[in-house]
N, CA, C and O atoms as a Tripos MOL2 file, in Angstrom:
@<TRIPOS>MOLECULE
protein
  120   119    30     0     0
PROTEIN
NO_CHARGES

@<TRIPOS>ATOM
      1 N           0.8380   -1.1970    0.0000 N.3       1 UNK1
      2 CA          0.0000    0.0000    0.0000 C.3       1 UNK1
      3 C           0.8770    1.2530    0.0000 C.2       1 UNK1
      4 O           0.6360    2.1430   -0.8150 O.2       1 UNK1
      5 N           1.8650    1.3630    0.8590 N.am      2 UNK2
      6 CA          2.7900    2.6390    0.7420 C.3       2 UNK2
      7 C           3.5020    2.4820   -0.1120 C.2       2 UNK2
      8 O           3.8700    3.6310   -0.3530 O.2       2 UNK2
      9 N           4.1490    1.6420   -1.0010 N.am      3 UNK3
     10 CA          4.5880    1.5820   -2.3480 C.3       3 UNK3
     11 C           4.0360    2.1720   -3.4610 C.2       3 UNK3
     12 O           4.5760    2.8380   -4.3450 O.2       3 UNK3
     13 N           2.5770    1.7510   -3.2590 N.am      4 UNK4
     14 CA          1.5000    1.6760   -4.5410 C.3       4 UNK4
     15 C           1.0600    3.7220   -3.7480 C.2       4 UNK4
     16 O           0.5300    4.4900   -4.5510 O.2       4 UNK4
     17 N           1.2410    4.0520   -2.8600 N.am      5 UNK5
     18 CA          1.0920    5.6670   -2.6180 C.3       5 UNK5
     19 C           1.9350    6.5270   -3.2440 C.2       5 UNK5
     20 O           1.6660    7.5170   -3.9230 O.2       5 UNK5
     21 N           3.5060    5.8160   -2.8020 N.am      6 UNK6
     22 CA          4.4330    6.7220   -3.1930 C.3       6 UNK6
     23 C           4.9400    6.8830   -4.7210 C.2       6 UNK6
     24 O           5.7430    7.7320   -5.1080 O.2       6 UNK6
     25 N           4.4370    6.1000   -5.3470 N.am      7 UNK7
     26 CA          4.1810    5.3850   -6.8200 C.3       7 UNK7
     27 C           3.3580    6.6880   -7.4820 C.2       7 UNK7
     28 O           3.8680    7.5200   -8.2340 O.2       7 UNK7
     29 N           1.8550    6.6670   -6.9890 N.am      8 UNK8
     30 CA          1.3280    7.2870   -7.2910 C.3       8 UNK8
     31 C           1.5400    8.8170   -7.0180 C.2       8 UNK8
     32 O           1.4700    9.5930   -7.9700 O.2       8 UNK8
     33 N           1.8220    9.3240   -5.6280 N.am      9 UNK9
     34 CA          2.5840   10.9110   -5.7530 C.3       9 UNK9
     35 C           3.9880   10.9190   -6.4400 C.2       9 UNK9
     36 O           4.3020   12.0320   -6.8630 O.2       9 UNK9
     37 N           4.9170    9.9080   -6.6480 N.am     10 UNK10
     38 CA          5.7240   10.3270   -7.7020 C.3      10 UNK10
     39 C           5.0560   10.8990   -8.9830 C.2      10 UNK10
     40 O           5.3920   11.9320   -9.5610 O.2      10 UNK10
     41 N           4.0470   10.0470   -9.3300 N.am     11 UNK11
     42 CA          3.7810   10.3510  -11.0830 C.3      11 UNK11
     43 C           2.5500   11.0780  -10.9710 C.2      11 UNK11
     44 O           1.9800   11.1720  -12.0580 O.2      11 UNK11
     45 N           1.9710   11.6060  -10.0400 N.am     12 UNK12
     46 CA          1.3500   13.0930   -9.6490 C.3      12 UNK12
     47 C           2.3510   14.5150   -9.8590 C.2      12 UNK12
     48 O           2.0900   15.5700  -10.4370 O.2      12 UNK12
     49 N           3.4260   14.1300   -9.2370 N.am     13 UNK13
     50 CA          3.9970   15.2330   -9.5720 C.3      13 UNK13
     51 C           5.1690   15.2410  -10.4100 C.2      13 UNK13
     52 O           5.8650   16.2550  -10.3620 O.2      13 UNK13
     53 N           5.4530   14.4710  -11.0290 N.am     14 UNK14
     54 CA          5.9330   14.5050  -12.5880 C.3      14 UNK14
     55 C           5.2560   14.2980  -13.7330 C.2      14 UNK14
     56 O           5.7260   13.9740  -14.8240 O.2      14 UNK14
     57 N           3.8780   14.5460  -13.3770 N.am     15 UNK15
     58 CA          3.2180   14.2660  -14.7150 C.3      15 UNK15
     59 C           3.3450   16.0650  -15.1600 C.2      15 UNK15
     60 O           3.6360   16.4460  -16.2930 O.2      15 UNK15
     61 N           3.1690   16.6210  -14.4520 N.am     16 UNK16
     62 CA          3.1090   17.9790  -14.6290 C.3      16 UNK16
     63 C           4.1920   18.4750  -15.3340 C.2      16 UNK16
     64 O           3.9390   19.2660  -16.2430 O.2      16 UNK16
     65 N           5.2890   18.1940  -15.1210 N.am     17 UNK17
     66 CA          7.0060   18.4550  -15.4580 C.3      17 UNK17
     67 C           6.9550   18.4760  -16.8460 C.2      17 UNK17
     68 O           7.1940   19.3540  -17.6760 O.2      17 UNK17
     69 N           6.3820   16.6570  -16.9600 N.am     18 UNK18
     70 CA          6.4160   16.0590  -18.4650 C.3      18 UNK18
     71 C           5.9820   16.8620  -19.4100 C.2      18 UNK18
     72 O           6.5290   17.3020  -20.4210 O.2      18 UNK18
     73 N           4.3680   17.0770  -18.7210 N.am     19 UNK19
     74 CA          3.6490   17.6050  -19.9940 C.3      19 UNK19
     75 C           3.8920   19.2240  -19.9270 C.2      19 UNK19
     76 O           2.7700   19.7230  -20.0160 O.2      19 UNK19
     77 N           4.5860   19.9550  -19.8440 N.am     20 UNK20
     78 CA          5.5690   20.9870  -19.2780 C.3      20 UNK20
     79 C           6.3440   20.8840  -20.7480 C.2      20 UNK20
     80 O           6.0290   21.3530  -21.8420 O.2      20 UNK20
     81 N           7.1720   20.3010  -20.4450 N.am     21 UNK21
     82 CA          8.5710   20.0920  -21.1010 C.3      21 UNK21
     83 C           7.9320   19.8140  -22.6660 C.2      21 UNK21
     84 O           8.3140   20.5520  -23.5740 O.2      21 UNK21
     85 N           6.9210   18.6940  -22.9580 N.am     22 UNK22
     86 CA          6.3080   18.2230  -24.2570 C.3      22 UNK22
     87 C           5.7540   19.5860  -24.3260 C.2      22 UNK22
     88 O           6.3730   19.8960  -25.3440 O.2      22 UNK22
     89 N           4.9670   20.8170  -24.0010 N.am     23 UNK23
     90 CA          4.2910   21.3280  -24.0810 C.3      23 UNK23
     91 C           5.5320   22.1570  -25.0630 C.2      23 UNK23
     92 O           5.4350   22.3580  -26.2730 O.2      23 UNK23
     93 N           6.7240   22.5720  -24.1570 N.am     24 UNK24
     94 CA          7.2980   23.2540  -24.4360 C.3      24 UNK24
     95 C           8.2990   23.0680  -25.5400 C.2      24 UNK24
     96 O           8.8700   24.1160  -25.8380 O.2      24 UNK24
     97 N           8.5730   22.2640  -26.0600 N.am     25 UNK25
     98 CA          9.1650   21.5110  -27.0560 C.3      25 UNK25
     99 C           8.1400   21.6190  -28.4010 C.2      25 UNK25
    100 O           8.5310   22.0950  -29.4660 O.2      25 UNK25
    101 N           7.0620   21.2140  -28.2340 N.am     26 UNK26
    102 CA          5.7750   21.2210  -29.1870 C.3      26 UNK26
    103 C           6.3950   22.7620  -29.6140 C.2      26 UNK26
    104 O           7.2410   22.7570  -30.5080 O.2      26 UNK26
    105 N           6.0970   23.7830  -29.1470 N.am     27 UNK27
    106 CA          6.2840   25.4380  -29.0840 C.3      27 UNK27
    107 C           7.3110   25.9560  -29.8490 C.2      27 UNK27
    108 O           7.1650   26.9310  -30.5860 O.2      27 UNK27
    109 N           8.8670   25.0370  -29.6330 N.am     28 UNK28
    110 CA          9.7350   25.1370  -30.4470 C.3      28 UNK28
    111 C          10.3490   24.7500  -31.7590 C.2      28 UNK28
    112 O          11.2250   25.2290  -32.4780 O.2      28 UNK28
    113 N           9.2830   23.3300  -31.8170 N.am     29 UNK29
    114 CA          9.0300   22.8790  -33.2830 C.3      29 UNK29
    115 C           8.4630   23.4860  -33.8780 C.2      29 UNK29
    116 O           8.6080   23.6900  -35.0830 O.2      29 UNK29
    117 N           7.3780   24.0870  -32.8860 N.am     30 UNK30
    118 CA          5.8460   24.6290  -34.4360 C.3      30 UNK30
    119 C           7.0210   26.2290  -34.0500 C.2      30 UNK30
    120 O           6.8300   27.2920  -34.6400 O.2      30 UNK30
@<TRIPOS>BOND
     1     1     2 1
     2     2     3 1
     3     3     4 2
     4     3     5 am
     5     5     6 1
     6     6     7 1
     7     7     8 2
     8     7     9 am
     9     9    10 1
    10    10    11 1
    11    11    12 2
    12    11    13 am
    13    13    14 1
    14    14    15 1
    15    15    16 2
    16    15    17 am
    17    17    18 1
    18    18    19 1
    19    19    20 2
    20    19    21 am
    21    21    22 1
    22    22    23 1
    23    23    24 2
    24    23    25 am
    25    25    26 1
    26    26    27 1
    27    27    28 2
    28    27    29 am
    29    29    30 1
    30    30    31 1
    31    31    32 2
    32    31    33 am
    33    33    34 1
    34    34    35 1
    35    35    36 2
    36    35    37 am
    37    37    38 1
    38    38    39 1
    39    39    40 2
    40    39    41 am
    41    41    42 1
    42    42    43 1
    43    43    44 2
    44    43    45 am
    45    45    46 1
    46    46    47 1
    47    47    48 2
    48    47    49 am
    49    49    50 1
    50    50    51 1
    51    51    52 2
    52    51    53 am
    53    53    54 1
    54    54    55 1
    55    55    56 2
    56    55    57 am
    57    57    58 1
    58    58    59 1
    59    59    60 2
    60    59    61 am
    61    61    62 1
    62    62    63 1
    63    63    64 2
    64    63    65 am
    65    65    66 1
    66    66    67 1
    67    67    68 2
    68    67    69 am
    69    69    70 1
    70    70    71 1
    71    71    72 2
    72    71    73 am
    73    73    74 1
    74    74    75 1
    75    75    76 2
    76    75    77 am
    77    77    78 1
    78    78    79 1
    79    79    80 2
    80    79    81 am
    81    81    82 1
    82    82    83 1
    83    83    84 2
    84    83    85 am
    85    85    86 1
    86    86    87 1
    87    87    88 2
    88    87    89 am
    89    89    90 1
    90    90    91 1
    91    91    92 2
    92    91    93 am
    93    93    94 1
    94    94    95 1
    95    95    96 2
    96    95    97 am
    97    97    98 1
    98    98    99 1
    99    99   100 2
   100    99   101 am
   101   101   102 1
   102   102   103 1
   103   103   104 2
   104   103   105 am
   105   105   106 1
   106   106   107 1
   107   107   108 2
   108   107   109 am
   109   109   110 1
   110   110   111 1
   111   111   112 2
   112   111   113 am
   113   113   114 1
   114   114   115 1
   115   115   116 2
   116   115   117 am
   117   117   118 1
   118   118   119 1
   119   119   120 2
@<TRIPOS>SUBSTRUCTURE
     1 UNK1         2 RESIDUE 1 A UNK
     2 UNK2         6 RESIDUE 1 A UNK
     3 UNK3        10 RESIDUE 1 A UNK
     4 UNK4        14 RESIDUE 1 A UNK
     5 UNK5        18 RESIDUE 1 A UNK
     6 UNK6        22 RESIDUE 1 A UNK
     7 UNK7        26 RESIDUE 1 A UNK
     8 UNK8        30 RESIDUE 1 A UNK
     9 UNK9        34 RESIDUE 1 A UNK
    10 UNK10       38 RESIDUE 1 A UNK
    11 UNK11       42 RESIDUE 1 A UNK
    12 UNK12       46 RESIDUE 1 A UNK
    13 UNK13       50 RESIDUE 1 A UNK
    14 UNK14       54 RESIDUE 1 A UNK
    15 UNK15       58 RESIDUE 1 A UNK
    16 UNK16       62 RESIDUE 1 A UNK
    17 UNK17       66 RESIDUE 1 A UNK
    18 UNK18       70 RESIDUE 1 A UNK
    19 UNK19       74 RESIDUE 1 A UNK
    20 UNK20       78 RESIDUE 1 A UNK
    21 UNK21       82 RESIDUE 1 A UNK
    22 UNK22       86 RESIDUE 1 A UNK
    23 UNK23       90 RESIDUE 1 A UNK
    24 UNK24       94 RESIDUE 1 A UNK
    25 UNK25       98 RESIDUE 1 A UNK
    26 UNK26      102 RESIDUE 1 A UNK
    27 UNK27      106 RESIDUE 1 A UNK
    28 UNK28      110 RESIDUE 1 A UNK
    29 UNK29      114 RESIDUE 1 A UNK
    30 UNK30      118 RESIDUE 1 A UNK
């Protein structure tokens, strides 16, 4: 259970980063 938590707030708060970074990349292609 605290595996499967800390699992899940890792990729809570790197999902944000990701789609950040893709967002920002997208921006410099187009």
């Amino acid at each position: 259970m605290t595996k499967f938590l800390s699992l899940g707030l890792a990729l809570a708060l790197m999902a944000p980063v990701a789609f950040a970074t893709l967002n920002q990349a997208a921006l410099i292609v187009a």
